[in-house]
C-alpha positions as CSV (number, residue, x, y, z in Angstrom):
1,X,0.7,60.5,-108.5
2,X,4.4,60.0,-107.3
3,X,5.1,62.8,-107.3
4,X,2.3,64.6,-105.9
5,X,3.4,62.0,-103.2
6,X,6.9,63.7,-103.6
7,X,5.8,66.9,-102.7
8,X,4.0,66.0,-99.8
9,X,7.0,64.6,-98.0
10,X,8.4,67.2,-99.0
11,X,6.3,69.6,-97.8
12,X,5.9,68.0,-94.6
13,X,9.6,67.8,-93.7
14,X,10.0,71.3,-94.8
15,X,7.3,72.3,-92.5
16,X,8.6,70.9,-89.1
17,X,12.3,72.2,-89.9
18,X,10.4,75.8,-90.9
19,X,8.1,75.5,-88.0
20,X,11.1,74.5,-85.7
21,X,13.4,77.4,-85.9
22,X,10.3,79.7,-85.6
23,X,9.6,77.9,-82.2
24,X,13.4,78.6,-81.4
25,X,13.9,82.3,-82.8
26,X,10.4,83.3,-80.9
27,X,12.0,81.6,-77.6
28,X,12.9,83.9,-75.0
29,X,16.7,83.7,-74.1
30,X,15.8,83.1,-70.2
31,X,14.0,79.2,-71.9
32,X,17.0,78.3,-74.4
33,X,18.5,75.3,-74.1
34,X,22.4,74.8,-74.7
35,X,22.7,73.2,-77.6
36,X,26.4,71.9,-79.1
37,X,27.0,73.6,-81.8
38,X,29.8,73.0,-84.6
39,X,33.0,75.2,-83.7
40,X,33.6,77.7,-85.3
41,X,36.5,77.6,-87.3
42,X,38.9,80.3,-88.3
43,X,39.2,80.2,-92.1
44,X,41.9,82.9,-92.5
45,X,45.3,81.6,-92.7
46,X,47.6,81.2,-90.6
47,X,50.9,83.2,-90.3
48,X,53.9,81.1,-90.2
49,X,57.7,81.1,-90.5
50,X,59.2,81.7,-93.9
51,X,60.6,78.0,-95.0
52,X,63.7,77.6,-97.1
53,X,63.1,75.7,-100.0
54,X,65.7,74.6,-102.5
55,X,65.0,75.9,-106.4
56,X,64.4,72.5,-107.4
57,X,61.2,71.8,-105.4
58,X,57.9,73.2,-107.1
59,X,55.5,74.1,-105.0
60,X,52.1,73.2,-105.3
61,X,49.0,75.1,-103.7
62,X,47.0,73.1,-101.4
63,X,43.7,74.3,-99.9
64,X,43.1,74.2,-96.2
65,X,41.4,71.2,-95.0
66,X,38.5,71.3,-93.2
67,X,37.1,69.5,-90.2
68,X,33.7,67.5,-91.5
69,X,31.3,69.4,-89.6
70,X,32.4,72.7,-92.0
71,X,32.5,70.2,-95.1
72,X,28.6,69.7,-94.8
73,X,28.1,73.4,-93.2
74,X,29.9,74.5,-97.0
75,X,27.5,72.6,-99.0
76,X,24.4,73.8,-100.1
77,X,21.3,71.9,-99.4
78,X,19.2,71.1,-102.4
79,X,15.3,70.3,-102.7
80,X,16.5,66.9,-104.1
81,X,18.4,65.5,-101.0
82,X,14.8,66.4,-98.6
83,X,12.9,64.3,-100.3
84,X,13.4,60.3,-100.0
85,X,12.5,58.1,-102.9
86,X,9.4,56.6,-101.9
87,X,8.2,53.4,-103.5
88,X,4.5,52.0,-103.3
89,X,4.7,48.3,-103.2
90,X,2.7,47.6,-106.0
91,X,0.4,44.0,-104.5
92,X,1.0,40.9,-106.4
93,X,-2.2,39.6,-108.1
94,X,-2.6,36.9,-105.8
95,X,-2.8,39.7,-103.1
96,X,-6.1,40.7,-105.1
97,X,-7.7,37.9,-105.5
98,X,-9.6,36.3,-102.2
99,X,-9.0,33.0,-101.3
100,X,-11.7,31.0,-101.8
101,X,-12.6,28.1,-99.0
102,X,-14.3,25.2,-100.2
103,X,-16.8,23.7,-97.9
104,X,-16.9,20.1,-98.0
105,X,-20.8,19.0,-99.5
106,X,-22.4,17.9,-96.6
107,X,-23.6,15.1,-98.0
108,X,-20.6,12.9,-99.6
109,X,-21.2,11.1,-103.5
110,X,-21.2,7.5,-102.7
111,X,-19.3,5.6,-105.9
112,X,-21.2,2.8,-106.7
113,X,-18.4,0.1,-106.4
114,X,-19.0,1.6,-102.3
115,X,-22.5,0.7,-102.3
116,X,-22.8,-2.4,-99.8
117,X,-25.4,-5.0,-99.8
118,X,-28.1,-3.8,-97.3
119,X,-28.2,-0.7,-99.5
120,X,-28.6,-3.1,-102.6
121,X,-31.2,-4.8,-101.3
122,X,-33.2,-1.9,-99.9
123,X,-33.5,-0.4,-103.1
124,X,-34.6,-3.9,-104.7
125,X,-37.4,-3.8,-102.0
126,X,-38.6,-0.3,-102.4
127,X,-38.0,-1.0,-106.2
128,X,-40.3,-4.5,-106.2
129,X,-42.9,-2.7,-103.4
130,X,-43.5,0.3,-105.8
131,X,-44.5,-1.9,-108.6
132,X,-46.5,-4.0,-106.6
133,X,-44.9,-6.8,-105.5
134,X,-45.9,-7.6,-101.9
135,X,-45.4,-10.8,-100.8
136,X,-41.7,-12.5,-99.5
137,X,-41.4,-15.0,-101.9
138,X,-42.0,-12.2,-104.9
139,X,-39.9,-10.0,-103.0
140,X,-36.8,-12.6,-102.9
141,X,-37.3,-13.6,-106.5
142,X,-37.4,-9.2,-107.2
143,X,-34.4,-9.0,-105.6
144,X,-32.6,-11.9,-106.6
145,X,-33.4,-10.5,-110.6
146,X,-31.6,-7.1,-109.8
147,X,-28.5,-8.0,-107.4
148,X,-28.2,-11.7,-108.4
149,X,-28.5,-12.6,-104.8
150,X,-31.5,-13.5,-102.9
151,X,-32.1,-12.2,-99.3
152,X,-34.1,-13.7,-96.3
153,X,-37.4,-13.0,-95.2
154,X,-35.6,-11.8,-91.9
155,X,-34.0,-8.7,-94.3
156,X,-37.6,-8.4,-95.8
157,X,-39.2,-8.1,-92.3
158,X,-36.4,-5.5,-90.8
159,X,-37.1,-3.3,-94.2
160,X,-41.0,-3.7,-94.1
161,X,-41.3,-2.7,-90.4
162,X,-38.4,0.4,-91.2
163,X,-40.4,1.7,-93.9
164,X,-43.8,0.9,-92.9
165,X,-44.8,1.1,-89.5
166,X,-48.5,0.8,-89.6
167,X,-48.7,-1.6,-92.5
168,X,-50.2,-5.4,-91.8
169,X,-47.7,-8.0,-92.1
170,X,-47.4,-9.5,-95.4
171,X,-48.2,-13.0,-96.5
């Protein structure tokens, strides 16, 4: 898969240089464009004046150095050098994985060291009424039993008339 990836950068870098100097060669003179060349450099040598040179100096040959633009003009281009190393960042495995938001419950657990005493008691009355206690006293003493605290007939009267509306009052 790299490199089939390769060759397509490649290819398509190829392709706009090839396609380029089409465009250019089929370009009428009249629509040319001056463009700066490198100059062009004179590689023949240079006639100069013989030097004198004692018999104890050995000369060395030195080649003829060249400005940089001919350096890279000399060098051959190969398929290697047009084509870039391209890496795939490879995703984490946290990248893969969504991340998951918890919704708080809509209704919260209530610990029952939270529970208060209204909520004690109410369940002592709804307790004592299911099994068929109905008046206060018997109520009180129901309650009393399962919290260890009594409650007034004012608390029975506020639950009675919460959880029955259209019940007689009791006696």
């Amino acid at each position: 898969m790299h490199q089939l990836i390769r060759l397509f950068v490649f290819l398509s870098k190829a392709l706009k240089v090839v396609g380029f100097l089409i465009l250019k060669i089929c370009e009428p003179p009249s629509q040319r464009r001056a463009v700066n060349h490198a100059p062009i450099i004179n590689l023949k040598p240079k006639q100069t004046a013989a030097v004198q040179v004692h018999s104890t100096v050995q000369l060395e040959p030195v080649a003829p150095v060249l400005p940089s633009t001919a350096e890279e003009q000399s060098t051959a281009i190969a398929i290697h050098d047009l084509t870039p190393q391209i890496e795939i960042p490879k995703p984490e495995i946290y990248d893969l994985t969504p991340e998951i938001q918890l919704a708080k419950p809509a209704i919260e657990p209530v610990a029952i060291a939270e529970i208060d005493r209204a909520t004690e008691v109410d369940a002592a009355l709804n307790e004592a009424w299911s099994t068929g206690v109905t008046t206060y006293t018997g109520l009180m003493e129901y309650v009393k039993e399962k919290t260890g605290k009594s409650c007034s007939r004012r608390m029975i009267s506020n639950w009675k008339k919460q959880n029955f509306k259209n019940v007689p009052a009791v006696s």
